[in-house]
Structure formats: structure tokens, C-alpha cells
N, C-alpha and C positions, 0 to 999 in steps of 0.2 A: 453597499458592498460588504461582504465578511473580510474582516481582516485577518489576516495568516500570517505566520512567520514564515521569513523565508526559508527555514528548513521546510516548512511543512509545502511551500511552492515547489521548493527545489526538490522537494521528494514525488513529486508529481509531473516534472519535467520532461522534457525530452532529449535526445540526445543523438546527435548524427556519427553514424559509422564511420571510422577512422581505422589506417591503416597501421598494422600494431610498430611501434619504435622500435629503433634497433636497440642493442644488449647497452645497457651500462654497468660503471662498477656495481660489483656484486647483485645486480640483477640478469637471470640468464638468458643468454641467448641463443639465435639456432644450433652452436656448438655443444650447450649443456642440455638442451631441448629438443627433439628431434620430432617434435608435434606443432610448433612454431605456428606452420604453415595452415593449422588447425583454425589459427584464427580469422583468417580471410574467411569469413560467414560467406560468402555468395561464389567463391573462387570452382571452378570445372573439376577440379581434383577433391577439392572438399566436400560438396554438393554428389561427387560419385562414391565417396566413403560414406556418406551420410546413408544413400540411397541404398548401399549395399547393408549396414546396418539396420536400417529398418529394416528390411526385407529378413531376416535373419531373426529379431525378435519376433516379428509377426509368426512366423515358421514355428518359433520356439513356445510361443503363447496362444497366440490368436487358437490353434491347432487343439488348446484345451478344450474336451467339453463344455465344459462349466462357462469359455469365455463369451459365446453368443447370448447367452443368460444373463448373463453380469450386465455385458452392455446394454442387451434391453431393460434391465431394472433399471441404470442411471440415466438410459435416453427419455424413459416414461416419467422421469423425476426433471429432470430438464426441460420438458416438453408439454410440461403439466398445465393444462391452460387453466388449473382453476389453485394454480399457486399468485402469490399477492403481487397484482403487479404494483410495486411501490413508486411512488410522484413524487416530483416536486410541484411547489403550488408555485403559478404565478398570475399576473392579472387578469391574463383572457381563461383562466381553466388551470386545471390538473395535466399535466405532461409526462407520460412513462416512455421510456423505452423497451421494445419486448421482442424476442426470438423465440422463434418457436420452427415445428416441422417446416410448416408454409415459408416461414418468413426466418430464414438463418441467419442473416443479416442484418434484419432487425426493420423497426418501423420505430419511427418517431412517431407518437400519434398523442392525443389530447381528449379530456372529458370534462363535464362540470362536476363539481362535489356529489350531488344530487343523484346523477348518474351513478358516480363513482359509489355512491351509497350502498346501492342494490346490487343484486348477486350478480347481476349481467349488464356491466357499463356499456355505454356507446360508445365506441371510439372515433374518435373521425383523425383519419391518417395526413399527416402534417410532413412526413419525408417517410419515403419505402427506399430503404437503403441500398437492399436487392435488386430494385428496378433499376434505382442509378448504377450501379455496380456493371449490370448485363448494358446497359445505356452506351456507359464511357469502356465498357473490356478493362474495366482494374477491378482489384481484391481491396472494395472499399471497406474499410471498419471503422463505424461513426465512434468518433471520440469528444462528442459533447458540444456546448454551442455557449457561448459569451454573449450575454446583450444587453440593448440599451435601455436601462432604467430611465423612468420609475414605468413606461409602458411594458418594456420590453420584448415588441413588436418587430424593433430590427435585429438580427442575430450573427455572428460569424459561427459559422457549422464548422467543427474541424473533424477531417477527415485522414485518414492511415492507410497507404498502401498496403496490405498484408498484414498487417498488424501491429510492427512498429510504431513505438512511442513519438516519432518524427512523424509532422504532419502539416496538413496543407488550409488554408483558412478561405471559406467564402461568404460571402451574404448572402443572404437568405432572410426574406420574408414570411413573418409566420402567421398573417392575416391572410395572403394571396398565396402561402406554401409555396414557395416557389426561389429561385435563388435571383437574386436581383441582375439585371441586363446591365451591363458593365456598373458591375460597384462593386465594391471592395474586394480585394483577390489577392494572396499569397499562395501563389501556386508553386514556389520551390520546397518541398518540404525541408521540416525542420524542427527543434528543439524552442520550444518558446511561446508567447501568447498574446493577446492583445485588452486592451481597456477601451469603451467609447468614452470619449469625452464630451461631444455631442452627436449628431444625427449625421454632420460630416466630419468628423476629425475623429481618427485613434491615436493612444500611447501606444507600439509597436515595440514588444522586446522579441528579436530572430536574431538570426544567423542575417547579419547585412554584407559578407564577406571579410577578406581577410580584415585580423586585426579586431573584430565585435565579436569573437567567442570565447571564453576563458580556458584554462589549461584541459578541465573536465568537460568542455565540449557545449557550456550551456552559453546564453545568450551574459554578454558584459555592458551591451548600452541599450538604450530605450529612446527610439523619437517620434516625434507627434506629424503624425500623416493626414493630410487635409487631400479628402474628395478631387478628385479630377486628376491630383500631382502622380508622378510617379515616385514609385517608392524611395527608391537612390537619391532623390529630391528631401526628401523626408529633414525637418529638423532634428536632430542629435542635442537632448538636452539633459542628458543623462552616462557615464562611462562610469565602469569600476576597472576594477584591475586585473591582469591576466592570470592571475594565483588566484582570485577570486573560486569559489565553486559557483558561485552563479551570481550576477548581480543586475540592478533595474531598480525603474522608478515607476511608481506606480499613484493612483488616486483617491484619495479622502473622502467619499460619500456619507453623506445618513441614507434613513429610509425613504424619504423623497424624492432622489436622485441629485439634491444638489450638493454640489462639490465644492470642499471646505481649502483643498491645496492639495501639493505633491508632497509627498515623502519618497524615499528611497532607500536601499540596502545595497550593503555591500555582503553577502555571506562568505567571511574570509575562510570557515572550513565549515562542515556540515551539519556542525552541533554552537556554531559562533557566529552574529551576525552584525555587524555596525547598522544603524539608522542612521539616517539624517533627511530633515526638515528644509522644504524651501520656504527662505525669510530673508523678505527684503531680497526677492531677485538670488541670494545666494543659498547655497546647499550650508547648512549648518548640519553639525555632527549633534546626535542628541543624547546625551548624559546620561546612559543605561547598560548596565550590564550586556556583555555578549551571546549572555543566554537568558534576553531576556524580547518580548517581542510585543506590537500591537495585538489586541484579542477584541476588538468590537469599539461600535460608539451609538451607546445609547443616550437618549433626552441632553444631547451637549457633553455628555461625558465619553471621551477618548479612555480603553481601559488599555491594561498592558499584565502579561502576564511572566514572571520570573522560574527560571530553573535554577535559581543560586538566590543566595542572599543578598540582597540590596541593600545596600547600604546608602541613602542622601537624606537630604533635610534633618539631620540628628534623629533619624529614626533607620531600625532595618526590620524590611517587607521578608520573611520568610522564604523558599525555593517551594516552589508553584502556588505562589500565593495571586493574587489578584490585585491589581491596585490602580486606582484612577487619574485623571487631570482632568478638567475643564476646560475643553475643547479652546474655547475662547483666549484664555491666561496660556492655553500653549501658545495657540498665533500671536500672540505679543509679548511675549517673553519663552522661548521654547523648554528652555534647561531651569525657568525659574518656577514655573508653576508651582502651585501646592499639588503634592499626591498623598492620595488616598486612601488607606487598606478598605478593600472591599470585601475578600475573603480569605480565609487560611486555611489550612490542608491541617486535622487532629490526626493523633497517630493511627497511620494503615489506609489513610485518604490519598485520594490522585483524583484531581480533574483531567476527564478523557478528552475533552474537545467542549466547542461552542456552537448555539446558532445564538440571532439574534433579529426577532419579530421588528414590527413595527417599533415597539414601546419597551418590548422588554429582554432579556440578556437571559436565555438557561445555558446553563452547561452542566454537564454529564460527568460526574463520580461514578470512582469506585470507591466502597468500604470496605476492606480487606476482602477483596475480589468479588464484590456485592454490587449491583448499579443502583444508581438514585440520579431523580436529575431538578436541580435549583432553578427556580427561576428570581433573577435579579433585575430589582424595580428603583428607578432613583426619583425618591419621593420627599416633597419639600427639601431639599440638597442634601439626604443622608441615601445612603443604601440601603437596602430593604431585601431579606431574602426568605423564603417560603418555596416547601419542597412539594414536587408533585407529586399526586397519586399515584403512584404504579406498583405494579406487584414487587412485592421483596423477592430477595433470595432468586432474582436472575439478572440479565445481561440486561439492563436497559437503555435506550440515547435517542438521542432527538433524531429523527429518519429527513425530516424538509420542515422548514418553516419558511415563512412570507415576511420577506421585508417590506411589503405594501399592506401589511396588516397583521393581525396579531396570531391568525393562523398556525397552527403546529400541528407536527404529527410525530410518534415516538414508538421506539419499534420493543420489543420485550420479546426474548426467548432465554432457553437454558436448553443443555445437551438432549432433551429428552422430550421436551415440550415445543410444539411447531410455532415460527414466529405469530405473535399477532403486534396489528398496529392498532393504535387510539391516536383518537383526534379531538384534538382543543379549539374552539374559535377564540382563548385567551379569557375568556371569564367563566369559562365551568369545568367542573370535571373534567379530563379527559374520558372518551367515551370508546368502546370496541367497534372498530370502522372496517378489520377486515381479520380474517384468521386463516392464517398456511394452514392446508389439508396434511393429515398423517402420512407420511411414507415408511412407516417402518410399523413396524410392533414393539412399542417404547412397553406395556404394561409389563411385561416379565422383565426389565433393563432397572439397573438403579445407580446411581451415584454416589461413591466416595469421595474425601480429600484426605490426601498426606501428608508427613513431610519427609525427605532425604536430607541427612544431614552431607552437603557439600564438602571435600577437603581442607577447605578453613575452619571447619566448624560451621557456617550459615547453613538455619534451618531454609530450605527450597518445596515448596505448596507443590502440589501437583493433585490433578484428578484422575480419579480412575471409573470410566462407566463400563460396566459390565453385564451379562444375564445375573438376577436373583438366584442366588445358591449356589453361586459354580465354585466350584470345590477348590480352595488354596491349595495345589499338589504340583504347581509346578509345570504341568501339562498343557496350560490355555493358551493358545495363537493371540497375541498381544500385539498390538499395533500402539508404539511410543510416536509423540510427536511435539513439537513446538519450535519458537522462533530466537528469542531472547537477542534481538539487538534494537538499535536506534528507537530506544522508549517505547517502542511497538508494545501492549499485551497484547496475549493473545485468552482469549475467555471464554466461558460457556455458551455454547452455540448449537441450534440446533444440529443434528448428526444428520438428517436427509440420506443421502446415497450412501453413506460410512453406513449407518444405522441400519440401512436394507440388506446391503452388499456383505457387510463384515458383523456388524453385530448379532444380527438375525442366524447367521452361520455361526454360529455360536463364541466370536472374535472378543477380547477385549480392546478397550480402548484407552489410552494415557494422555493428555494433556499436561507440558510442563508450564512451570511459569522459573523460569528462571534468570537472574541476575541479567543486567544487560535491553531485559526487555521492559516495559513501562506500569504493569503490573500495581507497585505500589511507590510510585513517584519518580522524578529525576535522579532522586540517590540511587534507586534501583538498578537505573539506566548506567549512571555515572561508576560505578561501581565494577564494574565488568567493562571496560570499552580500550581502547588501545593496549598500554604496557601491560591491564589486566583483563585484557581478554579471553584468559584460559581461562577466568572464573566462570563462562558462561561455559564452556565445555567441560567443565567439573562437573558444575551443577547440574546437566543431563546424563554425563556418566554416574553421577550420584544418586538419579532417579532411577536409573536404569538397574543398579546395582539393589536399591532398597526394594523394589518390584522385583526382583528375582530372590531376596531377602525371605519376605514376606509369604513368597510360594504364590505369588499371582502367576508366574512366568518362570519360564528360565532360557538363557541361552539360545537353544535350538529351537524354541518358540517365541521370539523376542523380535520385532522388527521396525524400525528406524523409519520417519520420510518426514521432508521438510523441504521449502522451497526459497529461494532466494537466499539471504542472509540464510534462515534455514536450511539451506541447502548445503551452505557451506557447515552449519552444525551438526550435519549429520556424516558430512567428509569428516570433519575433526570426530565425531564420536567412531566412525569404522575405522578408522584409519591409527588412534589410539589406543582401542579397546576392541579389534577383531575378536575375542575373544566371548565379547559380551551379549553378539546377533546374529541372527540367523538369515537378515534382509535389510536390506538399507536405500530406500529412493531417495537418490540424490535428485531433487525435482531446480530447473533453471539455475543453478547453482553461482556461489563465489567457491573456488577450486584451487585458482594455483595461486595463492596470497603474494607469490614476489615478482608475478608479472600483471596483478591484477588491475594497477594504475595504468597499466595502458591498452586496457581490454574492456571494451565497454564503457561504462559509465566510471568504470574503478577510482578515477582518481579522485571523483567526490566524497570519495568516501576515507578519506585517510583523516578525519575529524573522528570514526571511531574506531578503523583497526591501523591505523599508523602509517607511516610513510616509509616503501621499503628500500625507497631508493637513498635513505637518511642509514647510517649503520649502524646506529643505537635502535632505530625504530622497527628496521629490519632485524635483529635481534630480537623482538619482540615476536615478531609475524613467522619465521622460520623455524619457531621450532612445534606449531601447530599447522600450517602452510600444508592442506589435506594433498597436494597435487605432488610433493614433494616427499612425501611420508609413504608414497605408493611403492617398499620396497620389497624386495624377495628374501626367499623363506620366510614368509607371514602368509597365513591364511586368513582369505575377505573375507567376509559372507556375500560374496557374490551379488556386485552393486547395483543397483538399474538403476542409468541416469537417463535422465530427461530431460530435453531443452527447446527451443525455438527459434529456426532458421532468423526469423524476423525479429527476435528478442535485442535491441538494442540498450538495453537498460545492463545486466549484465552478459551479454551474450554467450552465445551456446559453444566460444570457445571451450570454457572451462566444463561443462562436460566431455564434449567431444575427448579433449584433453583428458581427463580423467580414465573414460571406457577406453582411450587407446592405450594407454597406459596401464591398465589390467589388462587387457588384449595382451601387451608385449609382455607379463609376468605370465601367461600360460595360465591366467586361473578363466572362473568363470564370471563371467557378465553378462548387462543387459543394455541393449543403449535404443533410444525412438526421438526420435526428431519431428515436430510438429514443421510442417516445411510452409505454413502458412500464418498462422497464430503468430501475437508476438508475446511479451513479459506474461501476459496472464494467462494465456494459453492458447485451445484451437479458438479459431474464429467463427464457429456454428456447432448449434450442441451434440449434431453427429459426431462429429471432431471431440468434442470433447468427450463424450462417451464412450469413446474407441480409446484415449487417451485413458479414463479411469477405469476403464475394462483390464486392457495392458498391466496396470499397476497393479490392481487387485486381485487376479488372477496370480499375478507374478507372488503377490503375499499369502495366498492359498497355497499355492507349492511347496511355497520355502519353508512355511509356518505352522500349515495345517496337516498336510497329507504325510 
């Protein structure tokens, strides 16, 4: 099993629809808010504002010439069948999941290496999503499948009404394809997952009813469910607490499938997690940092990785350094083990993430925004590190690796260059196993980097890809973007539908990396997050500003889009600096920061923008708080938000909220609602292409013409 932190779970979680609270002190209510009612996502009255909305942008855009064009360049990039369908490896084959015209919903389907080698693998279809969907009359969307190691033959498929991050679990047979005749079934949907422990018994962290979910909506206990019982029956060997953002117990594997013990978490906020160890029958708390978490266990060695300095044993481990114990010396003493530095971060290093083979441990760096990826070996009882081959000077990381063998594959692109992947069987070079076809005409495009100087003074990177030669005067249709929160980078990638759609039209394009997001380590992160979270809104209005400096842009050709966290940084940059853009997609947005704790997923997240229901902390959040800044005599640049009826994660209140809100100031807007799609968007690439038609049309308008 990979071991994760549980932020990194809990940012992967789900989350059941709740009815928004009533007003407290200093947080407003239907008196001070007269959109309130915005947030009931599925409510008769909301769903008839939604409908009239759409229909209005559609009017306003779709009605472009240009927009029946646009969509078919992103549908034929969507729909590419000779774009890479990327696997995971496991025992019986290769497994992709793939949508396409035929298949919107996707097919679970499987190949061998060999197959997968040649230009035209064999697929043989394993679940057609579609068929079940018309089968049962729901808006299925496969959301992945958990199963039983070391064969991993039995599986729970989890499945999303509409697109919603809440979801439903079955078994499923991936030898007979087929879903097992009464076996394992959670068919209430919900926030949360499961572990097998063996071939009849799961760990089960859900929604068990009242009392097992914590404040933010996620799962607080885990119990072990044995074949035939009913769930309600279920042992309960595991609870955290209701302020918890999410808590559970979870299971110890190697690559084997055998299982070493239980550990557990309590994640008291989003960015802070307690462990603790079953020993001797009891939960022990285990002597680590809050921000510090399990990251793998290779050849007996349990490792753990740090966002802060550690300080035990008369030594301190570095913040995102690596460091070990011996699996063994944990189970008999948990807090006294010897630990081990296995790696350190030199200056302008971040490790991005882990996999972890059979035998060996890689993880994925950046070197001041450069990828490289380590693979670590623990040989004769020292650590052992040697770097892979891959191309320099782009985005590199591990794509799937096999914990039944030594198997790896790693993906490599940059803004300009189409993904390719290579593959290892662990003792040779990586080799070129597959290459994304061009979609654009990258030869005339070339790339920059900057820096803006921040209002503290911090130097802020940023890229700029553009056509060769285009003339600094101030005149170029510029599309700004990035994310900058919860450690997230955001990196060079290829441009696909950007690069056809916007660059080929002769568009530029900006990448920020600023404070907040995870770029160049924890401090990065750390740095920009609660009482200073206007540093991350500096530092895109500081990009923004050195780009129209420099005569790449200005103003009236300047345009903004971001989604999620993003979404809320492009609220804070129009909503501060209308002066600065000419367009701004607000995409799934966080919007109105002092109701945002009980909107959605909001309240797990007061580990990075504060708690507003605190007065000190709400100080913080209110005087960037985008939904709240929407006032008169200020001219917008005329917003387009976008959201998703089914978005449970942050839902599509705080759009909704926001376009009624320019609605009532009498300026102009744009609002579309995916009434199907959830957090990631529509649910088939027609949907989706209709969605990136909308947007970039909407940025032709504002920006070009």
C-alpha cells in the first residue's frame, strides 16, 4: 500500500451536501445576504436561476462565430484516440481508463505490456461505464476501484451519481468482470473509503450516521466489516473527534500484501495531523511533528516525511527532509526507534510526491522548478540514492509503478513539448514507451521566465509562452493564470487545447508560481497561508503588474482564470485591482470567505485561510473575502463564473453568489453551470468542450477583438 498523509487523503475525499447554518456572530446571514438561498445546490428556485443563466450566456457566446470552431478544435483534442492512454500496472496487465466520442463515460478496460508496446494495443473491456449507466437510469462516473493485494483480483469500484465527490462502493470481480452476486455493497453514497484486510473483511471509514462525521463533513471512525454481517453490525475500532477535518484507521502493508499493523490519524486541521500506532492492543500517539507524515515502506524500512524541522534523538531532520525507522524497532518500541536522515532538500529543492516498487522508493523533485526523480535503495542497512535518466529542463514524475514488482513508468512534458512516457522494469534505462501526438503548432511558440517583485520585496517566477517575435507594445491578448495555495505547484505542462485555441490565435500565455503554492518547498506554502494570505494575492497582482511593465500586455488585453483555490485568486485579484484586466474566469470557485465554512467542503479548510467564525481570524479573511469586495462605483471586468451543480467539494454556491451579485451592481457578466459534472468538471468530453468553447470565446471578446 502507498502511504499518504492524511492531508493528502483528505484532499482526495468526499463530502456530503449539507444544509448551509444559520447566521452567527459576525458571520452573515439572510439579513446581510440576500443570495443565502444560492446555496441550496439542488433547491426548485435555484436550479430555475441556474437554467435561466445558462441560457443567457449561451445567447451571448455560443452565438459567436468563432465558438462552433473553438469547440471542435478541444473536442478533436479530447477525443484523440491516438493521445496516450496512461495505466497503471498491476498483476493480471496494464489498466487504463479511457472516454472518448463512443464511450463518454468511460470504459475500464486492460492490456499486457507487449500489447501496450505497439502502436494499436488490444484492449479487452473490464467495466463499460455507459452500458451500466443506461442499465441502472443514473449519471454514473467511475471514481476508481480499491483492491485486494498482492493478487488484486477482488476490487470495490466506486461509483458518483452526477459527478459528485460522494460515492457508492461495489465489488467487483476483475477476472469474471463482473460485480460480485451479493458481496460487498455500500450503496448509501458518501464521503470516505475502504481497505481490504482480507478476501472477507474490510476497514470501512463512511458516513455510519449521526455522530461518525466530523464538523467538515468527512468520515471520524473506521470499523472492520466481515462478509455476510451487516454494516450497522460492523466493529468500531477506531473514533477521532468532531473538530477533527477528517479522521481514521487505516493498514500497514509491504509489497507482498502482508500486513504489519494498524496505524491511525487524527487530522486536527488541514495542514496538521496526529498519528498514532496500535501497540499492545492500545492506540499510542507516535512522537512526530504535526506536519509531519508516513511516506512508504521499503525492504523493512517505514519512512516519514517532514514539513517543519524535527527535532528527536539529539538530532533535527530538516522541513521536507526524509527520514527512516525499522519497521521492526517501531513495533516494539514505537517512539523509541532509531530515525534515520535518508534525504535533504539543497537550496530551491522540493520533493513532489512518492511511488514505491517492489524494492525500491523514487520520488519526484523539483530543482528550482526543474523535475528530476531519485530512486532510493536500502542496501546492506544504509540508504542509497541514484538519479534517473530523464530529460532535463521539464516537468518530470513517476505516472504508475507496481508494488508486485519493480516496474515503473514516468511521464515528461514542458509547455511546448507533447507528453511522453518511458518505462523501467527497474534494472535499465528507462525507455520511450509512448508519445502524445502534436496539437498545436508549438515551432513558432517559445518560452520565458521572470520575476515580479511582490510588495514585501519577494522575488515571484513566472512563465511566459508566447509566438517568436511578438512585439513588446503592449497590445497582445494575454491569458494570466495560476493557483498558489495548500503546497499545490503548479508547472510546465504541456498546452494541448490552450496552445491550439489561444496560442495559435496569436494569445499569450502566463504561468504564475506564487507564494502559497508548493513550487519551492513547505516554506513556500507556509508563507502565504492564513493571517498571510494576502501574500499570495500580491504576488499575482505583482505578476500582473510586471507583464504589463514590461509591454508583454496591458490592461485591456490582460485576462485572469483559475479554478478552485484558484478561483478564489482570481476573485481576490478582480475584485482588488479592476483596474488591472480586461476578463477574469472565476472557474468552481472559493468566493465569499465569511460564509465559506459552511458551504461545501469550507470548513476543512480553515488550516490555510483561518476561521471566520474566530474574530481575530475573521480579520484576516474580510478584508480580501472576493464576495464581499463586490461593491459599487467600481468597474469589473466583467466576470465569467463557472461552477458545477454536483460540485460538492466547494460548491457552486459561491459562484452562483458572486454572478448575482454583479447581476445586482448593474455591470456586466457571465455565469454557466455544468448541471451534470462535479469538482472537475462536465462528465463526457462533449460537455467538456462546450465548457472550454464558452471560456475561450468569452477571452476572444474581451481580449482580442
Amino acid at each position: 500500500m502507498k502511504l499518504v498523509s492524511a492531508l493528502a487523503i483528505a484532499a482526495a475525499m468526499t463530502l456530503a451536501p449539507h444544509t448551509p447554518a444559520a447566521a452567527q456572530d459576525g458571520i452573515p446571514g439572510p439579513e446581510d445576504d440576500s443570495y443565502i438561498w444560492l446555496e441550496e445546490a439542488r433547491s426548485d428556485e435555484a436550479l430555475d436561476w441556474v437554467r435561466s443563466e445558462n441560457e443567457r450566456t449561451m445567447e451571448l457566446i455560443a452565438g459567436d462565430p468563432r465558438f462552433d470552431a473553438v469547440k471542435a478544435e478541444a473536442l478533436a483534442i479530447y477525443d484523440s484516440e491516438d493521445r496516450i492512454p496512461y495505466v497503471t500496472i498491476r498483476p493480471d496487465g496494464l489498466y487504463n481508463f479511457w472516454q472518448d466520442k463512443q464511450n463518454p463515460r468511460g470504459l475500464v478496460r486492460r492490456t499486457t505490456l507487449d500489447s501496450y508496446r505497439t502502436d494499436d494495443p488490444q484492449w479487452e473491456t473490464v467495466l463499460d461505464v455507459d452500458a451500466l449507466a443506461e442499465a441502472e437510469g443514473r449519471e454514473w462516473v467511475y471514481k476508481g476501484s480499491t483492491c485486494l493485494p498482492p493478487q488484486e483480483r477482488m476490487c470495490m469500484i466506486a461509483l458518483s451519481d452526477g459527478g459528485e465527490d460522494a460515492t457508492v462502493l461495489r465489488e467487483f470481480d476483475m477476472a469474471t468482470k463482473s460485480f460480485v452476486e451479493d458481496g460487498f455493497l455500500l450503496d448509501q453514497k458518501s464521503q470516505g473509503g475502504i481497505e481490504w484486510i482480507d478476501a472477507d473483511t474490510l476497514l470501512v471509514s463512511r458516513d455510519f450516521g449521526e455522530g461518525t462525521l466530523t464538523e467538515s463533513q468527512y468520515p471520524r471512525t473506521s470499523r472492520i466489516w466481515k462478509r455476510g454481517t451487516a454494516i450497522e453490525d460492523a466493529q468500531e475500532i477506531w473514533r477521532g473527534e468532531e473538530a477533527d477535518v477528517w479522521s481514521s484507521a487505516t493498514l500497514l502493508r509491504d509489497h507482498t500484501g502482508t500486513a504489519h499493523g494498524y496505524y491511525a490519524f487524527r487530522a486536527t486541521s488541514f495542514h496538521e495531523t496526529e498519528y498514532f500506532w496500535q501497540h499492545e492492543g492500545e492506540w499510542l500517539r507516535l512522537d512526530m511533528p504535526l506536519k509531519a507524515a508516513p511516506y512508504g515502506l521499503i525492504d523493512g524500512q517505514l519512512l516519514f516525511s517532514t514539513d517543519v524541522d524535527w527535532e528527536t534523538q539529539g538530532q533535527t531532520f530538516p522541513a521536507d527532509a526524509l527520514v527512516s525507522v525499522d519497521l521492526e524497532a517501531l513495533k516494539a518500541d514505537p517512539n523509541g526507534a532509531t530515525k534515520t536522515l535518508v534525504w535533504a532538500p539543497e537550496d530551491k529543492q522540493t520533493k513532489q510526491g512518492a511511488a514505491n516498487t517492489a524494492e525500491s522508493l523514487y520520488v519526484s523533485l523539483l530543482d528550482n522548478v526543474r523535475g528530476r526523480v531519485l530512486k532510493f535503495d536500502h542496501v546492506d542497512g544504509a540508504w542509497v540514492s541514484s538519479e534517473i535518466a530523464l530529460p532535463d529542463n521539464s516537468t518530470v514524475g513517476v505516472q504508475t509503478a507496481s508494488e508486485s514488482s519493480d516496474e515503473i513508468m514516468y511521464s515528461v512534458t514542458d509547455f511546448l513539448t507533447p507528453s511522453t512516457l518511458y518505462y523501467s522494469d527497474g534494472s535499465a534505462v528507462p525507455e520511450v514507451i509512448k508519445t502524445s501526438p502534436s496539437y498545436f503548432h508549438a515551432e513558432g511558440m517559445e518560452v520565458e521566465q521572470y520575476e515580479a517583485t511582490s510588495a514585501d520585496g519577494t522575488n515571484i517566477p513566472y512563465f511566459l509562452v508566447k509566438p517568436k517575435g511578438m512585439v513588446m507594445d503592449g497590445t497582445n491578448p494575454t491569458l494570466l493564470t495560476g493557483y498558489g495555495g495548500f503546497q499545490v505547484p503548479r508547472l510546465p505542462s504541456y498546452l494541448g487545447s490552450i496552445g491550439k485555441i489561444w496560442l495559435e490565435r496569436g494569445g499569450a500565455y502566463i504561468l504564475g508560481n506564487m507564494r502559497g503554492g508548493g513550487e519551492f518547498g513547505p516554506g513556500w506554502h507556509q508563507d502565504a497561508i492564513r493571517e498571510n494570505k494576502q501574500r499570495t494575492w500580491d504576488d499575482f497582482l505583482a505578476i500582473a503588474e510586471d507583464a504589463i511593465a514590461r509591454g508583454i500586455t496591458s490592461p485591456d488585453h490582460l485576462g485572469i482564470q483559475g479554478g478552485s483555490q484558484g478561483g478564489l485568486l482570481v476573485g481576490t485579484a478582480f475584485t482588488q485591482r479592476p483596474d488591472l484586466f480586461n476578463a477574469a474566469i472565476v472557474q468552481i470557485p472559493l468566493f465569499d470567505m465569511l460564509r465559506y465554512h459552511v458551504i461545501g467542503r469550507g470548513a476543512s479548510w480553515t488550516g490555510e485561510y483561518g476561521d471566520p467564525r474566530i474574530a481575530e481570524q475573521r480579520a484576516w479573511i474580510e478584508p480580501y473575502s472576493p464576495y464581499q469586495k463586490l461593491l459599487e462605483n467600481k468597474d469589473y471586468p466583467a466576470p465569467f463564473f463557472w461552477a458545477s451543480t454536483a460540485d460538492d467539494r466547494t460548491h457552486p454556491a459561491h459562484a452562483r453568489k458572486g454572478a448575482a451579485r454583479v447581476k445586482e451592481l448593474g455591470q456586466e457578466y457571465y455565469y454557466f453551470e455544468d448541471m451534470t459534472g462535479g469538482h472537475s468538471g462536465g462528465v463526457d468530453n462533449e460537455q467538456r468542450a462546450k465548457i472550454q468553447a464558452l471560456q475561450m470565446v468569452y477571452l476572444l471578446q474581451r481580449l482580442a477583438d
